[in-house]
SERO-4910 file (N, C-alpha, C, O; in steps of 0.05 Angstrom, whole numbers):
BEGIN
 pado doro    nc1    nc2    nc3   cac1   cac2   cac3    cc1    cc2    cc3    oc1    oc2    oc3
  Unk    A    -36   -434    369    -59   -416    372    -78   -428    393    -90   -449    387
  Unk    A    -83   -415    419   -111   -424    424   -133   -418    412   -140   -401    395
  Unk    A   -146   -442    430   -175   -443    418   -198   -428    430   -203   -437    452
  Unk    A   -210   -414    426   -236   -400    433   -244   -415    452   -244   -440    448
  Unk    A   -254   -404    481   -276   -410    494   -302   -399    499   -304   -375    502
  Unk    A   -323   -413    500   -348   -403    509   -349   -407    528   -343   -428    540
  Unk    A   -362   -380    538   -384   -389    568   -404   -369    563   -412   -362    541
  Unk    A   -411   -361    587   -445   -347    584   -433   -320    585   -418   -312    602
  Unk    A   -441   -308    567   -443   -279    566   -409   -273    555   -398   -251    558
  Unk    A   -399   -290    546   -369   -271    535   -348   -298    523   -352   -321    531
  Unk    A   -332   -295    509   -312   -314    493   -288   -300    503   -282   -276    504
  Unk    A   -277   -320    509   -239   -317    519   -226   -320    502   -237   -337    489
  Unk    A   -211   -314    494   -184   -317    475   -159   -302    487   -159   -296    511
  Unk    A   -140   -296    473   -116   -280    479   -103   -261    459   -114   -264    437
  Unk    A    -82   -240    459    -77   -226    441    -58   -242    421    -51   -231    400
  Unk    A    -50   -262    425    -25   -275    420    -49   -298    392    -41   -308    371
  Unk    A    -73   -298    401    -98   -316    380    -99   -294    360    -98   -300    336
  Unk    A   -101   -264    370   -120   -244    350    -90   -238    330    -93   -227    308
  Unk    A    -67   -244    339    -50   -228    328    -44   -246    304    -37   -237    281
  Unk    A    -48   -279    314    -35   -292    295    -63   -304    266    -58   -318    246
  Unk    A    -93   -289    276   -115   -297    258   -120   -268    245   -137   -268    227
  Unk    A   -109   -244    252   -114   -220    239    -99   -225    207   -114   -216    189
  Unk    A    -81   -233    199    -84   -234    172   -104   -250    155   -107   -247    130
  Unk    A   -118   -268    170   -137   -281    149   -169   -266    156   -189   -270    143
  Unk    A   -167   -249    179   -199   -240    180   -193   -207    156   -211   -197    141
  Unk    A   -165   -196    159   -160   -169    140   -163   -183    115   -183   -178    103
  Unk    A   -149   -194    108   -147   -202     76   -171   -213     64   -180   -209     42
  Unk    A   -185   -237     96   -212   -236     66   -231   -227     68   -248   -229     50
  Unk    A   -236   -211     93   -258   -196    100   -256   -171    107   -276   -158    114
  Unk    A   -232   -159    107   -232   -131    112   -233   -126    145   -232   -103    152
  Unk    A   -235   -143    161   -236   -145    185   -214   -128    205   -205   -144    221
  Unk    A   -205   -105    208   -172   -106    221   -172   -118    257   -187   -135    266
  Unk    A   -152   -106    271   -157   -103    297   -172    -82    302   -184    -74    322
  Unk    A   -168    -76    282   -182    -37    309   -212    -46    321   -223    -34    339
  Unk    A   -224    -72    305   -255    -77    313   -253    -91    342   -274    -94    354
  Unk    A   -233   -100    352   -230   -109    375   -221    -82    397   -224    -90    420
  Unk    A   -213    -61    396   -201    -40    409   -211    -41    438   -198    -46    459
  Unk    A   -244    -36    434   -249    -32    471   -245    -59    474   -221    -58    480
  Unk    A   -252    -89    473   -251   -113    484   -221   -109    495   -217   -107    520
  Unk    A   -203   -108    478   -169   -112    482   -175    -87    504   -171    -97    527
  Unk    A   -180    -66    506   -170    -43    523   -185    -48    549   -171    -42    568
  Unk    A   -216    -59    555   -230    -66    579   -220    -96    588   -224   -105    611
  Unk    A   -205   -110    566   -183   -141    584   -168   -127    589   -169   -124    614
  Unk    A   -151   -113    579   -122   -106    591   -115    -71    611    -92    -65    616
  Unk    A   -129    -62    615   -133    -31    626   -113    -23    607   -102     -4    617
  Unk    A   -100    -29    582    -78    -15    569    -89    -11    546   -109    -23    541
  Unk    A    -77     10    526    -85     21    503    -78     -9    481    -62    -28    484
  Unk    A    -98     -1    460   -109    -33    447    -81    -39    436    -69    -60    435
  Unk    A    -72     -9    426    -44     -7    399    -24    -23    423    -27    -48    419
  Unk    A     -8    -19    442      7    -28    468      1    -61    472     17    -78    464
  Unk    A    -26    -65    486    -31    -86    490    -30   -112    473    -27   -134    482
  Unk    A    -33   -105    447    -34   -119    428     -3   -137    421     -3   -161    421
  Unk    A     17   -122    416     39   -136    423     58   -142    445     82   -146    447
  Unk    A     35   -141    465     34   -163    487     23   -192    495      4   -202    483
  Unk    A     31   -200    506     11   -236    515    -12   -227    539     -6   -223    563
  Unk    A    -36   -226    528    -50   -217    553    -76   -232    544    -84   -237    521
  Unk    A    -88   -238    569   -116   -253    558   -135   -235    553   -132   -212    562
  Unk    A   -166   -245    530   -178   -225    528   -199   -239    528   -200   -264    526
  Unk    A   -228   -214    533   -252   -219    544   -271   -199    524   -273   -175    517
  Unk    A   -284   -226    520   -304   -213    491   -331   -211    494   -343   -230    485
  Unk    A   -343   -194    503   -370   -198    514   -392   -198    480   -390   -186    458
  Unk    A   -415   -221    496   -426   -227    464   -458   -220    483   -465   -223    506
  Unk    A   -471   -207    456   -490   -203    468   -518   -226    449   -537   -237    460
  Unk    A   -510   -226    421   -531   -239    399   -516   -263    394   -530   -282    387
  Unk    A   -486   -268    396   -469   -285    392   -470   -313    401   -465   -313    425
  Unk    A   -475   -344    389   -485   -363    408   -463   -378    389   -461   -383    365
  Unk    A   -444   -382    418   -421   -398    418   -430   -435    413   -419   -456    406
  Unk    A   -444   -430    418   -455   -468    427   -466   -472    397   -462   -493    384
  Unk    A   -482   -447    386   -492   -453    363   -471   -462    344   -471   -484    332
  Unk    A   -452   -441    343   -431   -439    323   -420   -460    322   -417   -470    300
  Unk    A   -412   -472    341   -403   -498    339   -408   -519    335   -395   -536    322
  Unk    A   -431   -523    344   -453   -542    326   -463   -552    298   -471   -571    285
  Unk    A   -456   -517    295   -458   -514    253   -428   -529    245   -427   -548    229
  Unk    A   -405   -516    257   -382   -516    245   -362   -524    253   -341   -526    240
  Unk    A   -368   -533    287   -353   -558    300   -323   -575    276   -300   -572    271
  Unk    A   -346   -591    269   -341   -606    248   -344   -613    220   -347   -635    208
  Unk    A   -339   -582    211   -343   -575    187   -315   -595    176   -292   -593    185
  Unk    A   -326   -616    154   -285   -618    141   -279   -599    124   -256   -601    115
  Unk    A   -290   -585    117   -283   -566     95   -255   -542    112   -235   -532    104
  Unk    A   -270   -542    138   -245   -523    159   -227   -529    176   -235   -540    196
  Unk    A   -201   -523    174   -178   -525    189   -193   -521    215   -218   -518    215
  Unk    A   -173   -521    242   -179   -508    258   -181   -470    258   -199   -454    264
  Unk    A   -151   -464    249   -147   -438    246   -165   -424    227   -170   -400    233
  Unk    A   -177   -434    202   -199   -422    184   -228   -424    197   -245   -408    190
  Unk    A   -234   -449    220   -260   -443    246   -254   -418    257   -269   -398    256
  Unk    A   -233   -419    267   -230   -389    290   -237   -365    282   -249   -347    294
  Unk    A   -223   -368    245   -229   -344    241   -258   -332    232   -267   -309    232
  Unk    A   -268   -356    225   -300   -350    226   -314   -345    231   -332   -331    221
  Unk    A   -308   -363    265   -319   -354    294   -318   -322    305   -335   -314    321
  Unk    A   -295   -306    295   -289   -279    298   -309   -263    276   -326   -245    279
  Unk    A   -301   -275    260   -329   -256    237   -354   -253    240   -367   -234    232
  Unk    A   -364   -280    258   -386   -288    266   -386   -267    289   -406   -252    292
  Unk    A   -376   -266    297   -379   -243    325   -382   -213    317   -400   -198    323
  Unk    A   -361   -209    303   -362   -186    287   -388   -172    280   -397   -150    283
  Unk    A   -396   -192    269   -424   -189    248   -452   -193    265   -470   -177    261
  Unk    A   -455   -208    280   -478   -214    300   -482   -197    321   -503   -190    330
  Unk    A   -454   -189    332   -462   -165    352   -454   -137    345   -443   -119    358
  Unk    A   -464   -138    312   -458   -111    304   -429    -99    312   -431    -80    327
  Unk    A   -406   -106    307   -377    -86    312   -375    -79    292   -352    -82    282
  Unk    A   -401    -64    274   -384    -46    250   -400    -24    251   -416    -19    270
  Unk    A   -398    -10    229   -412     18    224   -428     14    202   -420     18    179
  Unk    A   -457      6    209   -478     -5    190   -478     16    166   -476      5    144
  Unk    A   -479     42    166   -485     64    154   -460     73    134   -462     91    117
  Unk    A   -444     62    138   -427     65    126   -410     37    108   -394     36     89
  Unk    A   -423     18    125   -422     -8    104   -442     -5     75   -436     -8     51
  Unk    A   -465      1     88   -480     10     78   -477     21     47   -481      8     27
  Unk    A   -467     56     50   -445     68     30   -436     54     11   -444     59    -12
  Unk    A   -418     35     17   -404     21     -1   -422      5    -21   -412     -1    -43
  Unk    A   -446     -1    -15   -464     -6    -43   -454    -34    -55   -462    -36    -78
  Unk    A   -439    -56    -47   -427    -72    -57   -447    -95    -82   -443   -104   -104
  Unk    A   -465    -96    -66   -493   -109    -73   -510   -100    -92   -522   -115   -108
  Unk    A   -512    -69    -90   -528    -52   -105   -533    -61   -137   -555    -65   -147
  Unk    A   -506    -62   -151   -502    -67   -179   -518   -101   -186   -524   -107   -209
  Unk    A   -522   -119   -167   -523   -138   -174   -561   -148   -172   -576   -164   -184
  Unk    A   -564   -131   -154   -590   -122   -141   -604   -110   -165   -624   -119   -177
  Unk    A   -592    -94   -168   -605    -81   -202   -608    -92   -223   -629    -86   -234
  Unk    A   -591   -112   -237   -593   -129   -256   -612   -151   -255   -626   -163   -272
  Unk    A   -606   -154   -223   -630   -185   -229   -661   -166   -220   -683   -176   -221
  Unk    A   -655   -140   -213   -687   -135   -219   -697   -128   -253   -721   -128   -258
  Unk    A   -673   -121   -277   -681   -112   -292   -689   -148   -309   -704   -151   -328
  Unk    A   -676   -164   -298   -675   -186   -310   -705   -192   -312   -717   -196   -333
  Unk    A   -720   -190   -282   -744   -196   -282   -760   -179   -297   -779   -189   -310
  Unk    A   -756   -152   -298   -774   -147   -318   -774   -158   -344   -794   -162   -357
  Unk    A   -753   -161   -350   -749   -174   -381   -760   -197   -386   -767   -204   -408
  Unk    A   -763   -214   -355   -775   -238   -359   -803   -232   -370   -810   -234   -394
  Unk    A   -819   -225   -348   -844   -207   -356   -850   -200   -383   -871   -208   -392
  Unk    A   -835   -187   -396   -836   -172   -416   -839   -200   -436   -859   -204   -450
  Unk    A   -814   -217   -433   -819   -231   -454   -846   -252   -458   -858   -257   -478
  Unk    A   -851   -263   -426   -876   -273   -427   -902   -265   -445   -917   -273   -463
  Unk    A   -898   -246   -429   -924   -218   -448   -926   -221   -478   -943   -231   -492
  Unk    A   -904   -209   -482   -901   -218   -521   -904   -245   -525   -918   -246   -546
  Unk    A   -900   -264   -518   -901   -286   -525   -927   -287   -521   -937   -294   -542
  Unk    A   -949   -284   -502   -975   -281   -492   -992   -270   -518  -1012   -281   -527
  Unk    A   -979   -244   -529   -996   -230   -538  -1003   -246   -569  -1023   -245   -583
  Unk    A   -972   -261   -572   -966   -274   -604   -984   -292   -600  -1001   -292   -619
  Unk    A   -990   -310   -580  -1009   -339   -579  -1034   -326   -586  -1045   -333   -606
  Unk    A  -1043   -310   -574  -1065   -292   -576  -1076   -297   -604  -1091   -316   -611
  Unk    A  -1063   -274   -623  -1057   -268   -642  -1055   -287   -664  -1065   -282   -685
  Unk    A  -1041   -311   -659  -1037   -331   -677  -1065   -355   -680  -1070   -374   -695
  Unk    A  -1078   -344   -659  -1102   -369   -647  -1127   -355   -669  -1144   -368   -681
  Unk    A  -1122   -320   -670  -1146   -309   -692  -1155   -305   -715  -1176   -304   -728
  Unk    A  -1115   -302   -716  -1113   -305   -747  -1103   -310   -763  -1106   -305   -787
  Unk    A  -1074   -335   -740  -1054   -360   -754  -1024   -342   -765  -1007   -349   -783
  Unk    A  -1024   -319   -748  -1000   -304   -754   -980   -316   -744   -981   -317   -719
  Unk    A   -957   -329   -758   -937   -336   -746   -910   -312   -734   -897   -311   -713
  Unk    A   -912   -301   -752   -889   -271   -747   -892   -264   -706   -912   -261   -691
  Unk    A   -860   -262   -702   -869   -240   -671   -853   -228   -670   -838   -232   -652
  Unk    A   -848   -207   -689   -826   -184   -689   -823   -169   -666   -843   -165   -652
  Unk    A   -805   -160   -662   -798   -147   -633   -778   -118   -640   -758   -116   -653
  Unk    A   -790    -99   -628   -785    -70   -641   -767    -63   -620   -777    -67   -598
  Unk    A   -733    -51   -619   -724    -46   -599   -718    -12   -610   -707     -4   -631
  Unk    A   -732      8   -582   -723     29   -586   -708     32   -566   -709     18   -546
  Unk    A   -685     64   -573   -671     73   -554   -683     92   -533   -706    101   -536
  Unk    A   -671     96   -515   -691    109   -483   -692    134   -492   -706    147   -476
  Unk    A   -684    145   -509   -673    183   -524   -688    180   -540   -693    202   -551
  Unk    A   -709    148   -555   -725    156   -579   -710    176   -598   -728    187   -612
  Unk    A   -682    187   -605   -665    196   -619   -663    186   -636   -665    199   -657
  Unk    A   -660    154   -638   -658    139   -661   -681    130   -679   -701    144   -679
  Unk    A   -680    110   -693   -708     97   -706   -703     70   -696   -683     58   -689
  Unk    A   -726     66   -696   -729     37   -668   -726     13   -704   -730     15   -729
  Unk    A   -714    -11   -679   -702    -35   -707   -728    -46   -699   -741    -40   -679
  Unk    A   -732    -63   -716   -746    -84   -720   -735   -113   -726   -725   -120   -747
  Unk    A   -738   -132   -699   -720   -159   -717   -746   -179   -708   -760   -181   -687
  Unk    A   -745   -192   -733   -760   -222   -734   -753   -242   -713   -731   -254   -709
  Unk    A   -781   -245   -696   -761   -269   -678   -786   -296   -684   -804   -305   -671
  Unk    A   -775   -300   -711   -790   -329   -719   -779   -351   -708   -755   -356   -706
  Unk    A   -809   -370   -695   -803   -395   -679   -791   -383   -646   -783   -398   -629
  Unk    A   -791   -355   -642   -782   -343   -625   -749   -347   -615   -737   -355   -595
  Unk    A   -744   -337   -637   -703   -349   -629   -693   -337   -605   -681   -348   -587
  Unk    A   -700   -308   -608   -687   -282   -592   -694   -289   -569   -678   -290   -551
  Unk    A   -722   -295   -564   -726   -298   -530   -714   -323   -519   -707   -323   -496
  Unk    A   -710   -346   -535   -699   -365   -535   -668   -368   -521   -659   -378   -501
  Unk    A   -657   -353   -545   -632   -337   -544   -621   -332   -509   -602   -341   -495
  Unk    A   -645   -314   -505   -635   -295   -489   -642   -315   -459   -628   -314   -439
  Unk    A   -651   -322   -461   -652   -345   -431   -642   -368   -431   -640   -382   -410
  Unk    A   -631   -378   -460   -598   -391   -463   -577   -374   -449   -563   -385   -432
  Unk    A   -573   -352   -454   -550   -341   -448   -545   -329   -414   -525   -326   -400
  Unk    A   -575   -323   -410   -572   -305   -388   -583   -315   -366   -574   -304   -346
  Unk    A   -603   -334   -360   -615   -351   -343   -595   -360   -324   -581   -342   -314
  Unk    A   -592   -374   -321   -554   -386   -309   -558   -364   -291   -574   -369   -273
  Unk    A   -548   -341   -292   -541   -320   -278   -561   -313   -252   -554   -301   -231
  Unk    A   -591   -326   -259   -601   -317   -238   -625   -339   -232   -648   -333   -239
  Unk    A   -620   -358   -221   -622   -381   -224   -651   -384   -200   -665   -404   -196
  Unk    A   -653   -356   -189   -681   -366   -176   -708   -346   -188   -725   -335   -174
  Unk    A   -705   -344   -211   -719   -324   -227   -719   -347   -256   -697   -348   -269
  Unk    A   -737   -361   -264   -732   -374   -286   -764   -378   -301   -768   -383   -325
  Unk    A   -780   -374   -286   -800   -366   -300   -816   -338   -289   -808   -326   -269
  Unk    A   -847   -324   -312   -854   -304   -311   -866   -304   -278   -864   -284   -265
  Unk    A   -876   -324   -268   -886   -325   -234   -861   -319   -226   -859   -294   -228
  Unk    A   -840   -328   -217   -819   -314   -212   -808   -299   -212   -788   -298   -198
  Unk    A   -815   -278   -231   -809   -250   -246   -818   -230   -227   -807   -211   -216
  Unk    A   -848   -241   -226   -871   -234   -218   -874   -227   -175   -886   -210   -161
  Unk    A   -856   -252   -168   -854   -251   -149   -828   -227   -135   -832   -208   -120
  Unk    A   -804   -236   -144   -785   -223   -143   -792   -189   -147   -783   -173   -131
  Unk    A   -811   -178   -173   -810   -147   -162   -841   -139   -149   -852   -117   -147
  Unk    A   -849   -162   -143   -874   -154   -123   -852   -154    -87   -857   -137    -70
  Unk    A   -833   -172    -85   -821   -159    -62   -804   -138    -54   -794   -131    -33
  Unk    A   -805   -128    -82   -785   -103    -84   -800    -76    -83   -788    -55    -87
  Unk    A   -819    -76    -79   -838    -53    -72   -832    -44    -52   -836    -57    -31
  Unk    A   -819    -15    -51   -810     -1    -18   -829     -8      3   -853    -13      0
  Unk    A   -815     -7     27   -835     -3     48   -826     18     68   -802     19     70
  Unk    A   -837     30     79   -830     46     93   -807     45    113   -808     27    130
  Unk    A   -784     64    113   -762     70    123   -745     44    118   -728     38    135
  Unk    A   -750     29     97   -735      4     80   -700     10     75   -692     25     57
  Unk    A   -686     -2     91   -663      2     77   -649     -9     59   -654    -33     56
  Unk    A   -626      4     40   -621    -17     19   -614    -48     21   -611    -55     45
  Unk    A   -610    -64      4   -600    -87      0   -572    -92     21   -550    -81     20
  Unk    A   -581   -108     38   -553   -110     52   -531   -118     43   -532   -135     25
  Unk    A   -507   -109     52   -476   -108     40   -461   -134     51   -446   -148     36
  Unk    A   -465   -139     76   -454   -160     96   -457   -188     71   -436   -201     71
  Unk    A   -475   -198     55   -474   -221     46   -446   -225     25   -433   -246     25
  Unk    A   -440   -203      7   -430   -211    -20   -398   -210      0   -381   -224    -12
  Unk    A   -388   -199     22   -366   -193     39   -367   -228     55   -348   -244     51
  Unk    A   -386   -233     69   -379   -265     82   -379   -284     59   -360   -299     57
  Unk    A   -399   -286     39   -389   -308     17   -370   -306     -5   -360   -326    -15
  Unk    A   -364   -282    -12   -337   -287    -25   -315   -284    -11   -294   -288    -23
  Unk    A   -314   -276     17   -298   -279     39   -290   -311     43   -267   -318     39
  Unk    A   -304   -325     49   -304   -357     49   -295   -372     34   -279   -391     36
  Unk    A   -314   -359      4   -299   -372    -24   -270   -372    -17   -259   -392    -10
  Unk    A   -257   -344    -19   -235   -334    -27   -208   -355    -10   -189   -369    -17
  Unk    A   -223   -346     19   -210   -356     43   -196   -392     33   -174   -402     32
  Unk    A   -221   -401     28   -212   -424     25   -199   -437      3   -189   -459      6
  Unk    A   -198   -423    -18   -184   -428    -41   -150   -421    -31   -129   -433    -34
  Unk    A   -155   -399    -19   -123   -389    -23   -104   -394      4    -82   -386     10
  Unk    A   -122   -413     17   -108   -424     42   -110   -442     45   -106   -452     67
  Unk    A   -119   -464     10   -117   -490      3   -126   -512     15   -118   -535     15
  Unk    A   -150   -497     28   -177   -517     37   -189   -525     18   -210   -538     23
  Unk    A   -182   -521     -6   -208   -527    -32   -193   -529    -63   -177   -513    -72
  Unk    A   -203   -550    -74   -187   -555    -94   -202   -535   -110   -223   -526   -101
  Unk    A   -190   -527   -138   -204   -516   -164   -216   -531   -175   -232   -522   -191
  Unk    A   -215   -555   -172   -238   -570   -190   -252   -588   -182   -242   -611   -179
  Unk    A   -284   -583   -174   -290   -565   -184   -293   -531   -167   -281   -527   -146
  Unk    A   -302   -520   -175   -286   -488   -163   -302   -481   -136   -294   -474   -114
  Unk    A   -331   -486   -149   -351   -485   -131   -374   -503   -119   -398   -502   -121
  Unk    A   -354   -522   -106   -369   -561   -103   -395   -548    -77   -391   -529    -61
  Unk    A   -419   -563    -80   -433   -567    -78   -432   -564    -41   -451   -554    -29
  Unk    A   -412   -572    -29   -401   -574     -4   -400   -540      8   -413   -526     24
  Unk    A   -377   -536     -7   -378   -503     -4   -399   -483     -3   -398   -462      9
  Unk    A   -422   -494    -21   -437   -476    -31   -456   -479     -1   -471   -461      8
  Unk    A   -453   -500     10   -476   -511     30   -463   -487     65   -475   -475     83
  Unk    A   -426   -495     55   -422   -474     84   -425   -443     84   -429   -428    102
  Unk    A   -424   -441     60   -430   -410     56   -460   -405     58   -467   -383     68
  Unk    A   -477   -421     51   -506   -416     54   -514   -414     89   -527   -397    101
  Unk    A   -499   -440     99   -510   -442    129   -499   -421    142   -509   -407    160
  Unk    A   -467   -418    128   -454   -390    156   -476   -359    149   -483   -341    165
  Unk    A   -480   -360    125   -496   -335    117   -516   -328    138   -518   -308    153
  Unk    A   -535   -355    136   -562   -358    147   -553   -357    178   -572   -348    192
  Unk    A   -532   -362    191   -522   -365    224   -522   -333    221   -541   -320    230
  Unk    A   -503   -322    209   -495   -291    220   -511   -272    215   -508   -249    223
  Unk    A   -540   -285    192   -566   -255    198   -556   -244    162   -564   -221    155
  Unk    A   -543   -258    144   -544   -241    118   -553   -257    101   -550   -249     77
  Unk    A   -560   -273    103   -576   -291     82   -597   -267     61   -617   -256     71
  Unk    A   -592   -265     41   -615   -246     23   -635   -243     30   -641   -266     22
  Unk    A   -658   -234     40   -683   -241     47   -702   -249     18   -719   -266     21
  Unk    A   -698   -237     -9   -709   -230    -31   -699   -268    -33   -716   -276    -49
  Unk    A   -680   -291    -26   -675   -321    -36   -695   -327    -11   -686   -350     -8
  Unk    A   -712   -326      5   -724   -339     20   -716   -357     49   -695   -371     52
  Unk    A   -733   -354     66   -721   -368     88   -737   -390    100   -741   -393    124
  Unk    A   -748   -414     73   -757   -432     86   -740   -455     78   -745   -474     63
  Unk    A   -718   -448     93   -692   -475    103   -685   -486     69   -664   -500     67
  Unk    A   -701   -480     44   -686   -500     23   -651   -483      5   -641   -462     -2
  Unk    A   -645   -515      8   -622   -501     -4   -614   -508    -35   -614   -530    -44
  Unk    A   -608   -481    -52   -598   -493    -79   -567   -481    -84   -563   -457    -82
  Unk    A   -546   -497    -92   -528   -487    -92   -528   -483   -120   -511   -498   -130
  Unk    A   -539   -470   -135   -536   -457   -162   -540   -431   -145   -522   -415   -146
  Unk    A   -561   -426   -131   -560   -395   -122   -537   -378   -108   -535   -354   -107
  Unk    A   -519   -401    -95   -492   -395    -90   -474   -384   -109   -465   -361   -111
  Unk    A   -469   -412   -129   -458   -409   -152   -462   -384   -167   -444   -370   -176
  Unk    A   -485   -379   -168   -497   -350   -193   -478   -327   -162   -457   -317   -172
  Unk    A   -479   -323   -146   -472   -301   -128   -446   -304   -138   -439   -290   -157
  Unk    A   -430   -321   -129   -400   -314   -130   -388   -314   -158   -365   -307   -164
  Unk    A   -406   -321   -171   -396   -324   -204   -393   -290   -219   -375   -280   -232
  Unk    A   -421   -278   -208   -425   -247   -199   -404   -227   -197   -399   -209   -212
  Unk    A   -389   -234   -170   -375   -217   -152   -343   -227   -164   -324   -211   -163
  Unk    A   -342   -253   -175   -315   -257   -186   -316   -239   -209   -298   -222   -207
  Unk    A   -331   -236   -232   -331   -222   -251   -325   -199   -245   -305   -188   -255
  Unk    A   -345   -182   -223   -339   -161   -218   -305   -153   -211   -296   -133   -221
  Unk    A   -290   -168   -197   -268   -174   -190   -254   -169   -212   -242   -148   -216
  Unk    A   -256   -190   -229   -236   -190   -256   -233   -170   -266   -211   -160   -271
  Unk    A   -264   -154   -273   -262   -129   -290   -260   -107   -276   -250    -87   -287
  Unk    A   -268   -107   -251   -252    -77   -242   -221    -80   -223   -204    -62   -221
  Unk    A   -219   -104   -211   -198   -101   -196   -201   -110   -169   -221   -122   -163
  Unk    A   -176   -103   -144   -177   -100   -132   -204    -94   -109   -214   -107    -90
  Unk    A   -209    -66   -123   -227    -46   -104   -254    -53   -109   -269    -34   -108
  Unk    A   -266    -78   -116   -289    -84   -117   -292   -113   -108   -310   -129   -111
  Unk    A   -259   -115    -90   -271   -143    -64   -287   -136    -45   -278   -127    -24
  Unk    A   -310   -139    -48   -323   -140    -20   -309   -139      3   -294   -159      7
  Unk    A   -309   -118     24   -301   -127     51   -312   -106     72   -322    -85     64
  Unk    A   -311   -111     93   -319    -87    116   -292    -71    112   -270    -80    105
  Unk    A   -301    -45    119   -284    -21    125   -261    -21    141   -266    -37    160
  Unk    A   -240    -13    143   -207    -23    159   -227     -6    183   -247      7    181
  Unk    A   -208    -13    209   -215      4    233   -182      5    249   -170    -17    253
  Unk    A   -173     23    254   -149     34    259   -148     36    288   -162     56    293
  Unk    A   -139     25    311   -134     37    331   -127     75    336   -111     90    326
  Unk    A   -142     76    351   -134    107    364   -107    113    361    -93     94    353
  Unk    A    -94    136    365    -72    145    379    -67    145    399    -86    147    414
  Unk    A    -42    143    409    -39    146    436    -29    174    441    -13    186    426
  Unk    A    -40    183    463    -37    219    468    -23    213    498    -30    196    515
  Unk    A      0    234    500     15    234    517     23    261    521     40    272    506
  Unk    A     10    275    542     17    304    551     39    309    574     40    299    596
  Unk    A     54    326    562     86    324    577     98    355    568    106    364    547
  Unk    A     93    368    604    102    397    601     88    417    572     96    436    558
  Unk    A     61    400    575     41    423    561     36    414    520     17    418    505
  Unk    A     66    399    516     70    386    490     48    358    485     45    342    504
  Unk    A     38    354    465     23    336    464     35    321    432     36    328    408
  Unk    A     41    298    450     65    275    425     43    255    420     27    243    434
  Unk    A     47    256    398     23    227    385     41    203    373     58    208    356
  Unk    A     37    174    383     56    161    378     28    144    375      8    143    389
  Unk    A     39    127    342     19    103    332     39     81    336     63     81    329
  Unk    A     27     66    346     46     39    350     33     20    334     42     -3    332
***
């Protein structure tokens, strides 16, 4: 395989690089060729489908893309082969000079489900503060120890339970069990913060999709192309390249903050997330960008028009 070059304004490679790194940018990122089509068709004056299983050099014009940067981050990453850099370096391009269809990455909502929970989480945080707030209150006036907690259903259909949460077990309980999960939300200021940034703002678009697609892309990548042992699953190392490549390609969460600290529990809680999701639905809930298919080739001959996909 060659190796990528930089210079100013465009990266060289060949078709003979894209042909032999397209199964690891499809499989863990959804990446195909078709996202290369005009580059392959403006190097070679030939149609992308044609040119492609040809040897021809190619010319990648970068416009947000900083080759010098990338290398600097990941040069000498040991966590990456050469061939798992390259393919990075392609994603990285991919993603920085926009070669997808925002609006329709978009669609796919990958993020959405996860986005929702840790906002309901915070209210709950809230909530429980509060009660706990209201019990100290309460216990300071008139030495009530009781802080029963009434759960009704949203249909008010039913009759709301009442359970005793003496010594406060339940709230206890519940940030034993569920905390872990969202590891930069752990107290009520936190709660507090997190849905004070979630207040729309004008022409706000949703939660971007591009993050949960490059880090479990990476995860994945590197497990199953035996850059990374299973134990432990998600070392501290990993969690650091997935944070920096995030923060390089523009998808870093904005709602985890961007003043440079890093915690790899916040990694950990993401991909722990998206594996679950995985397990329990399958397949069709890997994160990835959208396939992109080369054109047809159209060939008019005595008025007949033959469409041949190569």
């Amino acid at each position: 395989m060659n190796e990528l070059t930089g210079s100013k304004g465009c990266l060289a490679t060949d078709t003979r690089s894209l042909r032999e790194i397209a199964p690891l940018l499809e499989n863990y990122f959804g990446i195909t060729l078709g996202y290369f089509e005009n580059e392959i068709e403006l190097s070679t004056g030939k149609h992308a489908a044609k040119a492609i299983q040809e040897d021809h050099e190619i010319y990648l014009p970068i416009n947000r893309f900083d080759y010098d940067a990338y290398m600097e981050l990941f040069g000498e990453t040991p966590l990456l082969t050469d061939r798992l850099r390259e393919a990075l370096l392609f994603v990285a391009y991919i993603i920085t000079d926009r070669k997808f269809n925002e609006e329709e990455l978009y669609e796919r909502g990958y993020w959405e489900d996860w986005n929702t929970y840790k906002g309901e989480w915070a209210k709950l945080m809230l909530f429980m503060e509060e009660t706990e707030q209201r019990h100290r209150n309460l216990y300071e006036r008139v030495g009530e120890q009781e802080m029963p907690v009434t759960l009704r259903t949203n249909s008010r259909k039913q009759e709301p339970q009442t359970i005793p949460n003496t010594n406060n077990w339940l709230f206890r309980l519940i940030r034993k069990e569920l905390a872990d999960y969202f590891p930069d939300i752990q107290t009520a200021e936190d709660a507090r913060q997190e849905l004070e940034r979630r207040k729309p703002s004008a022409g706000a678009k949703p939660m971007n999709t591009r993050y949960p697609i490059v880090a479990y892309g990476i995860y994945r990548m590197l497990h199953e192309e035996n850059a990374m042992s299973e134990n432990p699953d998600t070392p501290n190392e990993l969690c650091r390249l997935i944070y920096d490549y995030t923060r390089f390609v523009g998808c870093y969460p904005s709602y985890k903050g961007y003043d440079g600290s890093f915690n790899p529990k916040n990694i950990r809680a993401d991909i722990g997330y998206i594996k679950k999701n995985v397990q329990k639905y399958g397949g069709e809930k890997i994160p990835k960008f959208p396939s992109v298919e080369f054109e047809r080739i159209h060939i008019v001959t005595d008025n007949i028009v033959h469409k041949d996909l190569f």
